[in-house]
C-alpha positions in Angstrom: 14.4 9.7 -15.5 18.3 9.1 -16.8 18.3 6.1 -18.4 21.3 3.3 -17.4 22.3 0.0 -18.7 20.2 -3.1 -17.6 21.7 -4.9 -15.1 22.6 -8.5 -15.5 21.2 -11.3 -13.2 24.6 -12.2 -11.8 25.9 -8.5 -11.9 23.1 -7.2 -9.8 23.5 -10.8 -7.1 27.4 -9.8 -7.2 25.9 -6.1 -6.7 23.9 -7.1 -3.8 26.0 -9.5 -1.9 28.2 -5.9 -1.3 25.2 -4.7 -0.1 25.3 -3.1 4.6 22.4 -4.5 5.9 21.1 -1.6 7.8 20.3 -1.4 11.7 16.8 -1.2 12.8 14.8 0.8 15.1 11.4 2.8 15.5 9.8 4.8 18.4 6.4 3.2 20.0 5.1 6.3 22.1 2.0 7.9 21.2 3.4 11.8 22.0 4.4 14.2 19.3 8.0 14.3 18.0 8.6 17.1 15.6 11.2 16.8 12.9 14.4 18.9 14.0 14.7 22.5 13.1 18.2 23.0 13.1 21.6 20.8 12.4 22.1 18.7 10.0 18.4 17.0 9.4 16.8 20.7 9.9 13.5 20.2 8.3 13.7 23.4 6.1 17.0 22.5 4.9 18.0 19.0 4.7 16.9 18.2 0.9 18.3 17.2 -2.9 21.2 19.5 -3.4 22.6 20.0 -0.2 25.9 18.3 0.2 24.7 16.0 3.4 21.5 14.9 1.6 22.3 11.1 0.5 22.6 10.5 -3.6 21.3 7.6 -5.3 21.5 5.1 -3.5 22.9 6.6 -0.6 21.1 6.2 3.1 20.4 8.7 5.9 19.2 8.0 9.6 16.1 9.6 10.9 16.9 11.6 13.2 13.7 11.0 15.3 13.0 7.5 14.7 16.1 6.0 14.2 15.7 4.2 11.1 17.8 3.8 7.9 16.0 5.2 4.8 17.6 5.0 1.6 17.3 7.5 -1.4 16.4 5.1 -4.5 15.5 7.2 -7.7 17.2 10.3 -8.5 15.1 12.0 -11.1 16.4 15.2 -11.3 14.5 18.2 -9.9 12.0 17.5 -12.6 8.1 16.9 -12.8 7.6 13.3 -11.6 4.4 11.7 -12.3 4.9 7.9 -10.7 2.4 6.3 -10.2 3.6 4.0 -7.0 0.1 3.4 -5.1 -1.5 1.1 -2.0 -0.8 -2.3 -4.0 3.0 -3.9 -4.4 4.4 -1.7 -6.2 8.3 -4.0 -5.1 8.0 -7.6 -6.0 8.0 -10.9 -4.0 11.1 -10.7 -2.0 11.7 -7.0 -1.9 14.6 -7.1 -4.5 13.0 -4.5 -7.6 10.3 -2.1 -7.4 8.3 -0.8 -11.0 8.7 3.4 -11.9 6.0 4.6 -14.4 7.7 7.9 -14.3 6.6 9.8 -17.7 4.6 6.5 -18.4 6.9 3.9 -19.5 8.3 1.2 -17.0 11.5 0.6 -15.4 12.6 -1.4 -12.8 15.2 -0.7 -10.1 16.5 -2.3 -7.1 15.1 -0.4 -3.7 18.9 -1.5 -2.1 21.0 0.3 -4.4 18.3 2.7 -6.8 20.3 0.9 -9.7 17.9 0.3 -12.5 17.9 -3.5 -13.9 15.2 -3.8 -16.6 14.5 -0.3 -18.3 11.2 0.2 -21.3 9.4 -2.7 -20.4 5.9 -3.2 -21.4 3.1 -1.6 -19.8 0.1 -3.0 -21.6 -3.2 -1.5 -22.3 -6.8 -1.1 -21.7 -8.4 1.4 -18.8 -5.3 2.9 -16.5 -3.3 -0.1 -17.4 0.2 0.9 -15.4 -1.7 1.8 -12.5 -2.9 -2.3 -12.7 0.8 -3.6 -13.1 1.1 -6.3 -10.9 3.9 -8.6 -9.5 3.6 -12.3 -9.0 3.5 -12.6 -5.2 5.5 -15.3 -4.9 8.2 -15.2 -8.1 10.1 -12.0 -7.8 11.4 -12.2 -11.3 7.7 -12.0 -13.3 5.3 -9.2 -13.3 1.7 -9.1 -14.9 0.1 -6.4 -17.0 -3.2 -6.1 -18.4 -3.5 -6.4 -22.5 -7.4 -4.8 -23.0 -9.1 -8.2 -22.7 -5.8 -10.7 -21.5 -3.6 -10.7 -18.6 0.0 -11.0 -19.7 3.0 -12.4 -17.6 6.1 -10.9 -18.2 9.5 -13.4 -17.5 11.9 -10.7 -17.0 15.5 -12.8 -17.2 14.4 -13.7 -20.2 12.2 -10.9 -21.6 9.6 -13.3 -22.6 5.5 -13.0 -22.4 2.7 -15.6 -22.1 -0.5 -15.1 -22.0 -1.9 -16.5 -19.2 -6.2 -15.7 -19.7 -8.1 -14.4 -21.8 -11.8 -12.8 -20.7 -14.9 -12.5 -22.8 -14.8 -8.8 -22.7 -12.3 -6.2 -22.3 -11.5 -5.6 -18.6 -12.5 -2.7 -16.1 -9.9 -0.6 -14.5 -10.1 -2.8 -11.3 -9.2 0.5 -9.2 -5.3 0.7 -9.2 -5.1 0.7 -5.9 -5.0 -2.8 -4.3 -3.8 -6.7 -5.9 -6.0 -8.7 -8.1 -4.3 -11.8 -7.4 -3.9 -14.0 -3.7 -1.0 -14.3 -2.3 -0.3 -17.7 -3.0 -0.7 -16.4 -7.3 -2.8 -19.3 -8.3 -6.9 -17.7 -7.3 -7.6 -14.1 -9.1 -10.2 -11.9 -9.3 -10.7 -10.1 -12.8 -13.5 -7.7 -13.7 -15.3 -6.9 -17.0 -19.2 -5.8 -17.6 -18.3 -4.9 -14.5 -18.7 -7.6 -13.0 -16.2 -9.8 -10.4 -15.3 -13.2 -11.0 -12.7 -15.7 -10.1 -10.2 -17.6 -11.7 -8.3 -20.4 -10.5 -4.6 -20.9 -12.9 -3.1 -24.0 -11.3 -6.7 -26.0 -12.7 -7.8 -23.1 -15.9 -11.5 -22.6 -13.8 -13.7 -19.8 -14.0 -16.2 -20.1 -11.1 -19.4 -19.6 -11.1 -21.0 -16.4 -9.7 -20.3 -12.9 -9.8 -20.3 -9.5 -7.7 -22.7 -6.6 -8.3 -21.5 -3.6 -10.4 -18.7 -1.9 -8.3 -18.1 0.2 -11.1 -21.5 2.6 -11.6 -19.9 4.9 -8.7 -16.4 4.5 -9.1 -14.9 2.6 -6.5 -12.3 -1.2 -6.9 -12.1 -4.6 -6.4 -9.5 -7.3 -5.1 -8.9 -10.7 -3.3 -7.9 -11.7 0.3 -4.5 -12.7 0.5 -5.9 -16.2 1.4 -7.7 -16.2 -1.7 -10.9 -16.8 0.3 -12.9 -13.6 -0.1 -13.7 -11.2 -2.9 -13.3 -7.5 -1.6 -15.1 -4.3 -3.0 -15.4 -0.9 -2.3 -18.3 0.1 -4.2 -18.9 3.9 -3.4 -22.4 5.3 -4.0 -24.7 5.6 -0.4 -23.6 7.8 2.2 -21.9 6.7 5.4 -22.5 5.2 7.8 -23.7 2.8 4.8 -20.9 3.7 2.4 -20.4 0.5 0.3 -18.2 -2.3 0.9 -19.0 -5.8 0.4 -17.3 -8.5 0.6 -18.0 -12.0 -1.3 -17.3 -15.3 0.5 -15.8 -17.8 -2.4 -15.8 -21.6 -1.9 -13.3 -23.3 -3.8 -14.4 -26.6 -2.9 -17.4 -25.9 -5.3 -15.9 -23.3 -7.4 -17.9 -20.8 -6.5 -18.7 -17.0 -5.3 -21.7 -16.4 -3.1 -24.5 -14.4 -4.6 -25.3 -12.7 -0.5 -22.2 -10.4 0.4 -21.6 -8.7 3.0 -22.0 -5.1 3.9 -18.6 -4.9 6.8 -18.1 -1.2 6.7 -19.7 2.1 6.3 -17.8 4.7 7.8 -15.3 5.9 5.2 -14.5 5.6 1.6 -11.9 3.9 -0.9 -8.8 4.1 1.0 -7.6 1.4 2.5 -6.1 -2.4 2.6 -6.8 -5.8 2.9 -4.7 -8.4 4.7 -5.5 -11.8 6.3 -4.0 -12.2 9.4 -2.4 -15.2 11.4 -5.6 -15.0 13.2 -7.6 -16.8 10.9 -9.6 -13.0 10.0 -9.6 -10.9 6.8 -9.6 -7.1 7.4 -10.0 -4.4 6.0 -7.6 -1.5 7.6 -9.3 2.1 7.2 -10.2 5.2 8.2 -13.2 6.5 10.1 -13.9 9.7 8.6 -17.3 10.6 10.8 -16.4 11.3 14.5 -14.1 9.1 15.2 -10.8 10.0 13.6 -7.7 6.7 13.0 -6.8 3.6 11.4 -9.5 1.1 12.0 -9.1 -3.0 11.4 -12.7 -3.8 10.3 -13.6 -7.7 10.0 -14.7 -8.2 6.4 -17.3 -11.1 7.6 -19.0 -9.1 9.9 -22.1 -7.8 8.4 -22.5 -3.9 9.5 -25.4 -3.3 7.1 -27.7 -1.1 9.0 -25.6 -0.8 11.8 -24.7 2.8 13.1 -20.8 4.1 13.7 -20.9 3.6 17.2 -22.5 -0.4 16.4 -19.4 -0.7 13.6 -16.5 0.6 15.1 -17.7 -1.4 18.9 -17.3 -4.8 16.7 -14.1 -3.7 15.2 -10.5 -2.2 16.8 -8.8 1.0 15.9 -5.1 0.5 15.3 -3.7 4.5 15.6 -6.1 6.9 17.2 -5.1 9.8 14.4 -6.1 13.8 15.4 -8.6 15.2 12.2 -5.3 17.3 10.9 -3.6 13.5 10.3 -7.0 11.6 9.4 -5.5 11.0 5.7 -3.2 9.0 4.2 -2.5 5.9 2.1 -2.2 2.1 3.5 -0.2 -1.1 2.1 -0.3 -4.7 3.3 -1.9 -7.6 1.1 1.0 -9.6 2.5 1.9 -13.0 2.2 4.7 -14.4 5.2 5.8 -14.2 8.0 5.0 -10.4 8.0 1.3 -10.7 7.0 0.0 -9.4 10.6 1.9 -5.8 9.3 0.2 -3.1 7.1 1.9 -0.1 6.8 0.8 3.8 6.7 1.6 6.8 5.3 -0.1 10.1 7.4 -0.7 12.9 5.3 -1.2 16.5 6.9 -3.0 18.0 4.0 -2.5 21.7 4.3 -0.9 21.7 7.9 2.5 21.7 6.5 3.4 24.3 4.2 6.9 24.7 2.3 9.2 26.4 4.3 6.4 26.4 7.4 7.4 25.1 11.0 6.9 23.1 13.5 5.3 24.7 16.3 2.0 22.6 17.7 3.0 19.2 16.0 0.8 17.0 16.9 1.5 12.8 17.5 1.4 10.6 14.1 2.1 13.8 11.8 3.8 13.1 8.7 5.4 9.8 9.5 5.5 6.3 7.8 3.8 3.5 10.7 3.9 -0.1 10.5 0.8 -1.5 12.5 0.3 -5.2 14.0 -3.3 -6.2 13.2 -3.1 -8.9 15.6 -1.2 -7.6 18.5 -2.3 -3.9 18.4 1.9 -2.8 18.1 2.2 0.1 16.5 5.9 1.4 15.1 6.7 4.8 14.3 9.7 4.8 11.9 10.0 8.0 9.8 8.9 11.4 8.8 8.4 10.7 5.0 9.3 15.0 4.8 7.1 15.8 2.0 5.4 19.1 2.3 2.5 20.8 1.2 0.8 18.2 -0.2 -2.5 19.5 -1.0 -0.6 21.3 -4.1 0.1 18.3 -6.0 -1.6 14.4 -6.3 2.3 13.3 -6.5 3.5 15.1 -3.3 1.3 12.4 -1.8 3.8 10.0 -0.1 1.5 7.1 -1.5 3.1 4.0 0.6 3.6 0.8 -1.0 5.4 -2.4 0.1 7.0 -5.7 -1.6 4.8 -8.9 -1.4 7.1 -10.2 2.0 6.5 -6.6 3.7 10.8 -6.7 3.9 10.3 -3.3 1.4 8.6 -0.1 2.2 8.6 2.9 -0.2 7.3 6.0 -0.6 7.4 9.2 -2.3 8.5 12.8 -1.3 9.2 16.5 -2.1 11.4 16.8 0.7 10.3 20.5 0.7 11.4 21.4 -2.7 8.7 23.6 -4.3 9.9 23.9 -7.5 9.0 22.2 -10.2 5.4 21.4 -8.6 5.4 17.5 -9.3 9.0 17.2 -8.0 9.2 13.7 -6.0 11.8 10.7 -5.5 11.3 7.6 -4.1 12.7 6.5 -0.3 12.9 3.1 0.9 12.9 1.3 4.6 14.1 -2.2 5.1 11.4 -3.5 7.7 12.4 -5.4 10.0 10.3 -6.2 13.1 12.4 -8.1 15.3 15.0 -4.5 15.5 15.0 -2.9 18.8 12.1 -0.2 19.0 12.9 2.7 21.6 10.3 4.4 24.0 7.3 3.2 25.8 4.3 2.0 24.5 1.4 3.3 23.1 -1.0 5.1 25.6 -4.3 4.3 26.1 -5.8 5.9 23.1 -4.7 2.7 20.9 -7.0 0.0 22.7 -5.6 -2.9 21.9 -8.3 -5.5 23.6 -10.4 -7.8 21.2 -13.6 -6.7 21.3 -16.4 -8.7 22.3 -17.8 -10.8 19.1 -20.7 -9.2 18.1 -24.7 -11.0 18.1 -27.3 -11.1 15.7 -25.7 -10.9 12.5 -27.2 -11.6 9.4 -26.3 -12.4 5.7 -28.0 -9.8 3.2 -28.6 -9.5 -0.5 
């Protein structure tokens, strides 16, 4: 990407303060909407180098939802291998995001697309800028891994401390979801792999560990209330596909040696929030016979349990048709926005370059905020990138700041050429704006479901 001058603290507050807060709005039906095929937003035409399509920076209204989205890199029409993913990929507060683009690390503001800290450190070890991490609750440090230490970077300043140090280099711990609770002080690091926690505010390692998530591929993370280990540990079929979750006690300083087996019925994709409920989930997909976004109770032990048994003791969020039943999730929030996770739906070879429109179907292509708790579901854009089974990095691959006040994604926009052509897109969430529409139909049930009997704790 072009390279600019870093940004100074005050220049970029000065910067901001200039900043038009957009308006807000989203569509809460459950019927297709079609992007338009002709005028200005045509879906065929309405991309980089036409003169309406918004510069750096610059902001356009969907024309079916309603909301602002704002154009924050500009990388050329270039290869673009970013590697923006399911964990915060925008800080605390929503005020600078990380780009990996051609593997170094810059960071930009996802109001303007001005870049404020460019060649910063990456770190090392297994897939280390996919395990970048910000501090959830100071937007101005980040985290990195450094083979067998965990470095925090002060970015004002430019400094590093070292802030542990593990017996043994660390696992890639996935890449896809945090490693740290939202209140920064409990972790969860991996090596041998093997999970443990780490508490910063007292130096303690507890005792006990997870089994091997690694043997099969698959990650590990933390509850954003820092009560839970979380794995997704790959290797049985569904409906027994692995993932376990790891009560911790703190009182003790300790992780239980008898997780539990919550869900079977999909794979890797997916997020973790804990909700003003007083439940963890785990928001996923079913990817047997029943197609959507499910919010499965990581407490709930599922082992042995068939999908009818699983998905009776849990709630599905979007009822998605097969053609959506893909996508990538972000939530791990902290806030007042911690009942939100947010979707990306991914047609995977429905939507060619160039293609039309003809038979959309409802939930196609769009970026979704869902309430965990109240059912709501909000439908605010078509994230317009096309044909996405041609490239890993035409996947929109949603992320959000810490707060949930930043989502961003990725997109073609329908350019074809060069393959790995994407730029990033931004929505200011804001959940008290006026949605339009009525609401979801009756395929979103959004009744609790009755608690379910006879659980049991097993090995």
């Amino acid at each position: 990407m072009t390279r600019r001058r870093q940004w100074t603290i005050l220049g970029l507050v000065g910067l901001l303060s200039t900043i038009t807060v957009p308006t807000h709005a989203a569509v809460i039906d459950s019927v297709p909407h079609p992007p338009p095929t002709s005028g200005t937003h045509a879906y065929n035409t309405f991309k980089p180098g036409v003169a309406a399509f918004p510069a750096l920076g610059g902001t356009y209204v969907d024309p079916v939802f309603g909301e602002t989205v704002r154009r924050v890199t500009d990388v050329g029409l270039t290869a673009n291998d970013d590697d923006i993913y399911a964990h915060h990929w925008c800080n605390a507060n929503g005020t600078s995001c990380f780009t990996t683009n051609g593997g170094g690390l810059d960071i930009y503001s996802p109001v303007t697309g001005a870049v404020q800290f460019t060649n910063q450190p990456v770190g090392h070890g297994d897939l280390p800028r996919a395990n970048l991490q910000w501090h959830p609750i100071d937007p101005s440090r980040y985290q990195r891994f450094e083979t067998n230490k965990i470095v925090e970077r002060h970015l004002p300043t430019q400094t590093d401390v070292t802030i542990f140090t593990a017996p043994a280099n660390f696992d890639n711990f996935g890449g896809s979801l945090p490693w740290v609770d939202g209140s920064g002080d409990i972790y969860v690091f991996s090596w041998n792999g093997r999970g443990h926690i780490w508490k910063r505010s007292t130096n303690t390692l507890y005792a006990g560990e997870t089994v091997n998530f690694t043997t099969n591929g698959g990650w590990i993370s933390i509850t954003p209330d820092g009560n839970y280990i979380v794995t997704a540990a790959g290797g049985t079929a569904p409906p027994q596909k692995e993932h376990w979750s790891y009560a911790i006690n703190h009182a003790t300083a300790t992780v239980t040696t008898m997780p539990v087996q919550f869900w079977g019925l999909c794979g890797d994709h997916g997020v973790i929030a804990s909700a003003s409920d007083g439940h963890s989930y785990f928001i996923t997909y079913d990817c047997q016979n029943n197609p959507g976004v499910w919010r499965a109770d990581i407490a709930l032990n599922q082992a042995g349990k068939t999908e009818d048994q699983q998905l009776a003791a849990n709630k599905r969020l979007v009822p998605l048709a097969w053609e959506n039943n893909d996508g990538h999730l972000t939530g791990n929030m902290r806030g007042a926005l911690k009942d939100w996770v947010f979707l990306d739906t991914e047609n995977l070879n429905g939507d060619p370059f160039n293609g039309g429109v003809t038979g959309w179907t409802a939930w196609k292509q769009e970026i979704i905020a869902m309430n965990i708790v109240t059912g709501e579901v909000r439908r605010l854009a078509h994230h317009r990138s096309r044909n996405l089974s041609s490239s890993y990095y035409a996947q929109p691959h949603i992320s959000s700041s810490w707060d949930g006040s930043i989502i961003v994604w990725q997109s073609n926009m329908g350019v074809s050429s060069p393959k790995d052509y994407v730029d990033t897109y931004a929505i200011g969430f804001n959940p008290t704006g006026s949605p339009t529409g009525p609401p979801p139909g009756p395929p979103v049930d959004t009744t609790p479901p009755n608690a379910p009997t006879g659980l049991s704790i097993v090995n």
